[in-house]
C-alpha positions in Angstrom: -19.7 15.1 2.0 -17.3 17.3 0.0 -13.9 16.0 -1.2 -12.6 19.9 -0.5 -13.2 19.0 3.3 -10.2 16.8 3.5 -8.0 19.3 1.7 -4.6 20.9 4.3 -2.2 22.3 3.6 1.7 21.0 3.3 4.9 22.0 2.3 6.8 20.3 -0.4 10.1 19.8 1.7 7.7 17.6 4.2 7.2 15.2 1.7 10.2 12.5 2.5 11.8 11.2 -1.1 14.1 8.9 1.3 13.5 6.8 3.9 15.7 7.6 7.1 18.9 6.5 7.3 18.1 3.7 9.4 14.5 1.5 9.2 13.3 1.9 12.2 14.3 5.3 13.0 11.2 7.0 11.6 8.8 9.4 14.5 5.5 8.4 15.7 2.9 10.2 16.1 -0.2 8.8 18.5 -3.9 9.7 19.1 -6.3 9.0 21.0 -9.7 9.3 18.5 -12.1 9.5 21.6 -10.3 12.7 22.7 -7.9 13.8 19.9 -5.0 14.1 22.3 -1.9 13.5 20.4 1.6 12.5 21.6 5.3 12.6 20.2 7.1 9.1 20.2 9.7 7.5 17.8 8.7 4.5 16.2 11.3 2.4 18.3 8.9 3.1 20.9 5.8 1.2 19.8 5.7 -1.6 22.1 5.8 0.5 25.1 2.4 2.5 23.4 -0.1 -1.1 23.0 -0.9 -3.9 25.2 0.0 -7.2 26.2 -3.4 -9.3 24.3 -3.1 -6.6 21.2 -3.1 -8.5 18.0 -1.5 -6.7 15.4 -2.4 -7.5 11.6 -0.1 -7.0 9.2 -0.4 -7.4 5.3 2.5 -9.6 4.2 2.3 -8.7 0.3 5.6 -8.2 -1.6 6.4 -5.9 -3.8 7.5 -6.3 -7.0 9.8 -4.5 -9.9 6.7 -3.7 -12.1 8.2 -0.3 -14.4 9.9 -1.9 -17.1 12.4 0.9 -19.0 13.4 0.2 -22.6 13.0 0.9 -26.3 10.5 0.5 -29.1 11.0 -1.5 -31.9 11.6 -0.2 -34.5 13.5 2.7 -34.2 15.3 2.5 -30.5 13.2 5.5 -29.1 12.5 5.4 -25.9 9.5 3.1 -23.9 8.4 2.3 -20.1 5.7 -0.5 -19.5 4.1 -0.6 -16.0 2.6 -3.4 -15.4 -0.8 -2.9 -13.3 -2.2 -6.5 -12.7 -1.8 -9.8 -15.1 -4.4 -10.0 -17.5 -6.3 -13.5 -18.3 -3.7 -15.2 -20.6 -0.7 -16.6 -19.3 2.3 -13.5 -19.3 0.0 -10.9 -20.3 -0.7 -7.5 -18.2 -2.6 -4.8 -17.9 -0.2 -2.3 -18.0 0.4 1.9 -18.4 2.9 2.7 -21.0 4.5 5.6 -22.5 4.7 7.2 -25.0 1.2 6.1 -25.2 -0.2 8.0 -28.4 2.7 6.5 -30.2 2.3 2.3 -29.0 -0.9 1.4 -30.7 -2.3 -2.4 -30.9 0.4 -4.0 -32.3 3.0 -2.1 -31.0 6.8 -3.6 -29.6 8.9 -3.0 -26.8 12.2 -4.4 -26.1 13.8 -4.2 -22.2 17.3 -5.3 -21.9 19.6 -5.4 -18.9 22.8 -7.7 -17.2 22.2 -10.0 -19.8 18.6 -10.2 -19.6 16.1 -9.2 -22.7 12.1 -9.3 -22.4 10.2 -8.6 -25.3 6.6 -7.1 -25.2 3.4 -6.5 -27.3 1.1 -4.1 -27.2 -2.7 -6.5 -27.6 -5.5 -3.6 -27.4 -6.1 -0.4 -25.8 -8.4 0.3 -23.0 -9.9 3.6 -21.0 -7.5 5.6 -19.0 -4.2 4.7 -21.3 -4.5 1.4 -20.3 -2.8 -1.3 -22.7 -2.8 -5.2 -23.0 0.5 -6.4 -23.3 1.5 -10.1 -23.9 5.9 -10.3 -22.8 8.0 -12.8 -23.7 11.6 -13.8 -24.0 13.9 -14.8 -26.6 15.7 -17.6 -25.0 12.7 -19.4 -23.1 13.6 -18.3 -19.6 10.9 -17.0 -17.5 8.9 -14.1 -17.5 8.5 -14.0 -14.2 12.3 -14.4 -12.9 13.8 -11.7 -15.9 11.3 -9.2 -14.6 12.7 -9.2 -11.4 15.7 -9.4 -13.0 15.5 -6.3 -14.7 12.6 -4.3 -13.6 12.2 -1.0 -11.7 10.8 -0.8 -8.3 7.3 1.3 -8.9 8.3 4.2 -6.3 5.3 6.2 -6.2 4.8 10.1 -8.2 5.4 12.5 -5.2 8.8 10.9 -4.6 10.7 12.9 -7.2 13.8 10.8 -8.3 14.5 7.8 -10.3 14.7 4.2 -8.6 18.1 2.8 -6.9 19.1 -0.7 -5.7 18.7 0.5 -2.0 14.6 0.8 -2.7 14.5 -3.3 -3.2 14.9 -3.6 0.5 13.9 -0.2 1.9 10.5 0.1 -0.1 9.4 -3.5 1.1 8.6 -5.0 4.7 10.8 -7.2 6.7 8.1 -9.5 6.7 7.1 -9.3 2.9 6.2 -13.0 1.7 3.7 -13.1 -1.0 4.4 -11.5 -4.4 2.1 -9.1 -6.2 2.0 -5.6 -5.4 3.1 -2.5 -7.1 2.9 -0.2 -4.0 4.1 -1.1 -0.6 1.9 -1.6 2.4 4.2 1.0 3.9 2.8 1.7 7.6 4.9 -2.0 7.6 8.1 -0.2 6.8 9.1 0.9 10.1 9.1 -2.6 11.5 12.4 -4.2 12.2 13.0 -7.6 13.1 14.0 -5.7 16.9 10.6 -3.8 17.1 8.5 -6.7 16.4 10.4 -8.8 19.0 9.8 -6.3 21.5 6.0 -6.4 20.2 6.0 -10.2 20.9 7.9 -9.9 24.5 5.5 -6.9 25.8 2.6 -10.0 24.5 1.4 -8.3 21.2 -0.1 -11.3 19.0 0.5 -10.7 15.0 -1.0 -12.4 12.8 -1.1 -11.8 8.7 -3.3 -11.1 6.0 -2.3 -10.7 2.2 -3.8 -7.9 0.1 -1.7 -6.9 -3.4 -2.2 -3.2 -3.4 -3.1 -2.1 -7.0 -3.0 0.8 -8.9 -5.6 2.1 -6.9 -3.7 3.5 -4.1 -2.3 6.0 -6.4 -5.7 6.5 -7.7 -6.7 10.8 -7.5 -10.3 11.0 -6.0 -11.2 13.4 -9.2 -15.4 13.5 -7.8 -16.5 16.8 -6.0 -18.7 14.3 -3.3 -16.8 12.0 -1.6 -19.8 9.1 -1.5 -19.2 9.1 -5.9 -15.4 7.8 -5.5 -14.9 4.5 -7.0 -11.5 2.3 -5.4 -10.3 -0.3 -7.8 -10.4 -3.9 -6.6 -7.7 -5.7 -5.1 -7.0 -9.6 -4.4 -7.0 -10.1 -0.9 -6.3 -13.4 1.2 -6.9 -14.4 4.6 -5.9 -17.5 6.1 -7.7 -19.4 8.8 -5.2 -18.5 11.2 -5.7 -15.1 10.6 -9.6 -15.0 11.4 -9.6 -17.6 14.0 -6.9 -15.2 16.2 -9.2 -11.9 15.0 -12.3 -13.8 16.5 -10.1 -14.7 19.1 -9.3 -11.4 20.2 -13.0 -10.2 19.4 -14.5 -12.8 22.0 -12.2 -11.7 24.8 -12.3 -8.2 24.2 -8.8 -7.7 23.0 -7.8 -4.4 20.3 -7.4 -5.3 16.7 -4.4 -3.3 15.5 -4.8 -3.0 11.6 -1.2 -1.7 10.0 -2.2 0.1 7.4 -4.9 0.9 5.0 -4.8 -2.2 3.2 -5.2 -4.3 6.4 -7.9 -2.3 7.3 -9.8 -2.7 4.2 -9.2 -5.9 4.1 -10.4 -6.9 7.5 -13.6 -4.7 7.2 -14.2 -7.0 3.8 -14.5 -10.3 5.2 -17.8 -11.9 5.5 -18.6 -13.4 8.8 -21.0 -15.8 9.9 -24.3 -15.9 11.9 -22.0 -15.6 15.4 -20.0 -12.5 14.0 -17.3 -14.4 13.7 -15.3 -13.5 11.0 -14.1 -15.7 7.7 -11.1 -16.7 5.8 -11.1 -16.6 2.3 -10.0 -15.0 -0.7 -11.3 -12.5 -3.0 -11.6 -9.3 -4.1 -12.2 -6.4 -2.2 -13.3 -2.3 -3.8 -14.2 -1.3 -0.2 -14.1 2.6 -0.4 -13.8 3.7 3.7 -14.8 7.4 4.2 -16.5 8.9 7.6 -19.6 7.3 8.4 -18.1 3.7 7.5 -18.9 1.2 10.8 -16.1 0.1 11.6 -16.9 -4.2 12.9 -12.7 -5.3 13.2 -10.4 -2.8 13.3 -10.0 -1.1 17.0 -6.3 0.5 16.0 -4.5 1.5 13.5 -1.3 2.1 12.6 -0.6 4.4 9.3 2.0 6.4 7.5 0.5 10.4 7.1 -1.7 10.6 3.4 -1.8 13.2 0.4 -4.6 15.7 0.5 -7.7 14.3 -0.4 -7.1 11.8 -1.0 -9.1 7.8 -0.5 -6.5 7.0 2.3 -7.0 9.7 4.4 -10.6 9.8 4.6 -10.5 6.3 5.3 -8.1 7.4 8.1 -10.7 10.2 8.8 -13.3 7.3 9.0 -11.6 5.4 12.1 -10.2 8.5 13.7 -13.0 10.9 13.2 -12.4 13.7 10.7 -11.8 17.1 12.7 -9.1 15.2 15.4 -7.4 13.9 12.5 -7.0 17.3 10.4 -5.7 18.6 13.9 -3.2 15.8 14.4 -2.5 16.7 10.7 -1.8 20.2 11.4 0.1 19.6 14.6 2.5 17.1 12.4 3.3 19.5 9.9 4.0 21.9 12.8 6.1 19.6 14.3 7.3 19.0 11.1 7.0 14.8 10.6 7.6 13.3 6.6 5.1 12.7 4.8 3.7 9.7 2.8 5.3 6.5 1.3 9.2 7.1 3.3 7.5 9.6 5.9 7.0 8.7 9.4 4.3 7.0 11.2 0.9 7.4 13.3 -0.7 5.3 15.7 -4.5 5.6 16.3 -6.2 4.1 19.3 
C-alpha cells in the first residue's frame, strides 16, 4: 500500500490557526462508511445524530505547557526546550531543543518568567535531535509546578503563530483530568459541558480512557509503503470501569463511539480474555491503524479532519474505508470545513 494513495489536495486558508469563537460552535461532518453518504450538521447537533445505549469513550489526558523559551548560558542567546516524555531519573526529559548544533552534552539553559526561573542541562544526545535534559530550580520549588508556571502550550507546526493565554483552555477538553500530553486529543474539543448533557439526556453512556499523546502524532510518515511506518509508543490507561461498560455495550450489541484517534488506538490495544471480553490495564501502546486493520471495539468514531498522509488519516481510512473517506475529504474542502487541530469535526458510523 503506497503512502502517495492518501495524498489530496487542500488549501492553506482551510487550515484553522484558531478555534471558533465559541467551543462548541465548530461544523460536523457525518458518514455513513457502509454507504459513504455524507451529511452537513453543526457540532451542537451531535446528540440528535447517535443513540440512546451509545457509549462514547473519550480520552481524558491533559495537556501540558511542555515548550520552554529562554536563554543559554553563557552568553544570553536564545534557547527553546520541548520536552517530549520524562526520561528515567527523577526531573529529567527527553526533549527537542534549539539551536541544536550549538547545545552539546553539557550544555545550559535558563527559562525565566513572573518570578519564576528553571534551569536545565543538556545530559547526552540521541538520534533525531533528541537531547537528555536534567531541569532544576534555584530556590527548591518544584519542577513540576514552575513549568506550568512558565511553559508554552505545544500548539502544533501547521498552526502558524506563537502561543496565547487563550490556548490553556481552548487547546484542552472540558473533561481533561490526567496530566501528560503534549498534543491534545482534539476530536474532545468540541464538547461542552451543554453537548455532553444533551449526550447523557438522549441516553449516550461515556465512559473514559487515558492515553498521553506523544510526539508521535506529529510524527511525518517519511516511508514510500505504508505497512514500513513505525508510530512511537504511548502510555495508555484504562480503568475497570471503562472495559467493564465496553464489554457491557459489546454483549448487548450497543455502538462503541471512540473520540478520536487516540481512543481508538487505545481501545484496539487492550488485551481481552478467552470470552472477548476486554481488559483494564496500563501500558504502552505503538499500534499503527492503516486499511486492512480489524477493527474488534470501535463501531464509531468521532475525529477532527487529518494532514495528508499522514498516520491519522489512514487510520481514519482504516475504519471508514479509504475511497468514502477521500470523498468525504473532497466534499469538506468543497464545502469548505477547517482543518486539523482547531478545525471542525467528523462523525463516522
Amino acid at each position: 500500500m503506497n503512502v502517495a494513495d492518501f495524498d489530496f489536495p487542500l488549501p492553506d486558508e482551510l487550515i484553522a490557526q484558531d478555534p471558533p469563537a465559541e467551543r462548541g460552535g465548530s461544523r460536523l461532518l457525518a458518514m455513513h462508511r457502509a454507504t459513504g453518504r455524507v451529511s452537513h450538521h453543526q457540532f451542537s447537533d451531535l446528540p440528535s445524530l447517535l443513540r440512546a445505549g451509545d457509549l462514547l469513550v473519550v480520552n481524558d489526558t491533559r495537556v501540558f505547557p511542555a515548550r520552554l523559551i529562554g536563554n543559554r548560558l553563557p552568553g544570553g542567546g536564545a534557547a527553546e526546550c520541548f520536552l517530549i516524555r520524562p526520561a528515567d531519573l527523577p526531573d529529567t526529559w527527553i526533549a527537542l531543543v534549539h539551536p541544536g548544533q550549538r547545545l552539546r552534552e553539557g550544555s545550559r539553559m535558563v527559562f525565566t518568567s513572573g518570578g519564576h526561573r528553571l534551569n536545565a542541562e543538556v545530559l547526552g544526545r540521541h538520534f533525531h535531535g533528541r537531547r537528555t535534559v536534567r531541569l532544576w530550580t534555584d530556590d527548591g520549588s518544584p519542577v513540576r509546578e514552575t513549568i506550568d508556571a512558565i511553559g508554552h502550550i505545544p500548539l502544533p507546526p501547521y498552526i502558524k503563530r506563537a502561543d496565547v493565554p487563550a490556548d490553556r483552555d481552548r487547546y484542552q477538553t472540558v473533561y481533561a483530568r490526567a496530566r501528560g500530553s503534549i498534543a491534545a486529543p482534539t476530536a474532545g474539543l468540541h464538547f461542552t459541558p451543554e453537548i455532553l448533557e444533551a449526550l447523557t439526556a438522549r441516553g449516550v453512556e461515556r465512559a473514559a480512557v487515558t492515553l498521553h499523546v506523544g510526539y508521535g502524532t506529529f510524527q511525518p510518515v517519511r516511508v514510500e509503503r505504508v505497512e514500513d511506518h513505525r508510530v512511537e509508543s504511548e502510555h495508555y490507561e484504562v480503568p475497570p470501569e471503562t472495559a467493564d461498560a465496553v464489554n457491557r455495550a459489546r454483549r448487548e450489541g450497543r455502538r462503541a463511539i471512540a473520540v478520536g484517534t487516540t481512543t481508538t488506538r487505545t481501545l484496539e490495544s487492550l488485551a481481552a480474555n478467552d470470552r472477548g471480553d476486554v481488559l483494564p490495564g496500563s501500558g504502552d501502546t505503538s499500534l499503527f491503524i492503516h486499511p486492512a486493520f480489524q477493527f474488534k471495539v470501535v463501531s464509531g468514531l468521532i475525529t477532527n479532519f487529518h494532514l495528508p498522509k499522514s498516520s491519522l488519516l489512514m487510520l481514519v481510512a482504516a475504519f471508514a474505508g479509504t475511497n468514502h473517506l477521500l470523498d468525504a475529504y473532497r466534499e469538506a474542502v468543497a464545502q469548505r470545513y477547517r482543518f486539523y487541530s482547531y478545525g471542525d469535526a467528523m462523525l463516522v458510523v
